[in-house]
C-alpha positions in Angstrom: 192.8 85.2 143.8 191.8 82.0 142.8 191.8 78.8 146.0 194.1 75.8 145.1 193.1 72.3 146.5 195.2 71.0 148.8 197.3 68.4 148.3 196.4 64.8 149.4 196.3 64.1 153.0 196.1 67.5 153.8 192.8 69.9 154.9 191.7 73.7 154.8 191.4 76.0 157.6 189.0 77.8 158.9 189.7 80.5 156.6 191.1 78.8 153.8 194.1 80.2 154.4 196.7 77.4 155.2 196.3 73.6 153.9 196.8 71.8 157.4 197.9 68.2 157.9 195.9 65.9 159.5 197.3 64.4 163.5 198.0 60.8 163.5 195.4 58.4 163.1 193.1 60.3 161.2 193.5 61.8 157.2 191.9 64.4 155.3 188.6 63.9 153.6 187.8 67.4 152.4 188.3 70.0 154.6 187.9 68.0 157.7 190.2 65.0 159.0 188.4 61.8 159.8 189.3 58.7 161.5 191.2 56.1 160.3 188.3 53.4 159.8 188.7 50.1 161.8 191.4 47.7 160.2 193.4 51.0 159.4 196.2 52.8 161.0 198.2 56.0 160.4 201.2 56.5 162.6 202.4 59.7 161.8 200.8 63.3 160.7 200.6 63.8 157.2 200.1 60.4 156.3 196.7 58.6 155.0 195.2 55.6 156.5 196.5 52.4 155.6 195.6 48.6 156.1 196.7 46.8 158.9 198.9 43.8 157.4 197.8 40.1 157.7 198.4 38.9 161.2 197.5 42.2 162.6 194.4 44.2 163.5 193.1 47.6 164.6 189.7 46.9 166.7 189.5 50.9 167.5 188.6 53.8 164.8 191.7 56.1 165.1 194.4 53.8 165.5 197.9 55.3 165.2 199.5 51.2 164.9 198.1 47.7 164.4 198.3 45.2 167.1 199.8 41.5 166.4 197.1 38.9 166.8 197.9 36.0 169.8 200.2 33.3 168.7 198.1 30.7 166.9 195.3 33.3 165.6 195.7 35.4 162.6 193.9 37.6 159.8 192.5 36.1 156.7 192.8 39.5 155.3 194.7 43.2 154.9 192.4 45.1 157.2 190.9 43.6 159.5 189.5 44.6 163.0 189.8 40.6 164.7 191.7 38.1 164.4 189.6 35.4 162.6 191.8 33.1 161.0 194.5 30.4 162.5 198.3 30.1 161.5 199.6 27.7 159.5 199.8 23.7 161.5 196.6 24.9 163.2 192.9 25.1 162.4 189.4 27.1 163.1 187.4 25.0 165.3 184.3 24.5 163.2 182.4 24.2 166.3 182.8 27.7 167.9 180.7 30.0 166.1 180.7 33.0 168.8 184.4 33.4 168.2 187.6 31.8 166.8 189.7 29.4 168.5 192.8 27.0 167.1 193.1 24.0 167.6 196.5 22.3 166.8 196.6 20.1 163.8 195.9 16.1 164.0 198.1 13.7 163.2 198.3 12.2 159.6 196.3 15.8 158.3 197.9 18.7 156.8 196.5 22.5 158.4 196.9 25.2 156.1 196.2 27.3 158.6 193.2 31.0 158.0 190.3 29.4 158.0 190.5 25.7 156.5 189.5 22.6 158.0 192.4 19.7 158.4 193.0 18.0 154.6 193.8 13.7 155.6 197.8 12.9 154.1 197.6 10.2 151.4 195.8 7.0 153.3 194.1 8.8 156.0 190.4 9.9 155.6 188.2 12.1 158.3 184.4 12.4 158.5 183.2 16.0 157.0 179.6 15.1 157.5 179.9 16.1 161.1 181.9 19.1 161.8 182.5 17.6 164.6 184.1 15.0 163.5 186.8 16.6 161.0 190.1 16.5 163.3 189.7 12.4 163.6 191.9 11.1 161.7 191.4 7.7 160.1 194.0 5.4 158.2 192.1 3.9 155.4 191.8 0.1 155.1 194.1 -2.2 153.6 
């Protein structure tokens, strides 16, 4: 008798007898069942891995669901492990380097929002020589 591959998202037992699924949070590779990586999730047996959708994260190898990042942080990508991106009216303080913290938007700016720096409305300027600098917003002279 000739051994058929098992179908996808399923693994071999020990004696090749029975194709197996794989428990939540983990998916075949093989004849084994791995975690799902960091970023991924798999909620149910039988299922493979799949990216965690933009404004949520799995920080933990295994993960059977993503978590929802806190209300003014987001992801800047399918994926992810952190929330490193702000929502939309806010924006990443370009100061913090160890981690990522909103600030709310300023005045007379529009805040995209992931990882951009406030853009000045029509007659306002900022300062983007100093990061420092970029949420002071300026009307321009007359």
């Amino acid at each position: 008798a000739e051994c058929a591959a098992c179908k996808k998202g399923k693994f071999s037992d020990a004696d090749r007898i029975l194709c197996m699924p794989c428990g939540p949070g983990t998916e075949a590779d093989g004849d084994t069942c791995v975690p799902c990586s960091v970023g991924w999730f798999s909620p149910n047996s039988d299922e493979p891995c799949r990216p965690c959708e933009l404004g949520t994260t799995a920080s933990a190898p295994g993960s059977l669901m993503c978590l929802p990042c806190p209300s003014t942080l987001t992801t800047t990508h399918e994926g992810a492990s952190e929330c490193d991106g702000c929502v939309e009216d806010y924006f990443r303080d370009p100061t913090v380097t160890d981690t990522t913290k909103c600030k709310r938007c300023p005045d007379n700016a529009y805040c995209a929002g992931m990882t951009l720096l406030p853009v000045p409305l029509v007659g306002f300027w900022s300062n983007r020589s100093d990061l420092a600098l970029v949420h002071h917003i300026h009307a321009c002279p007359r």
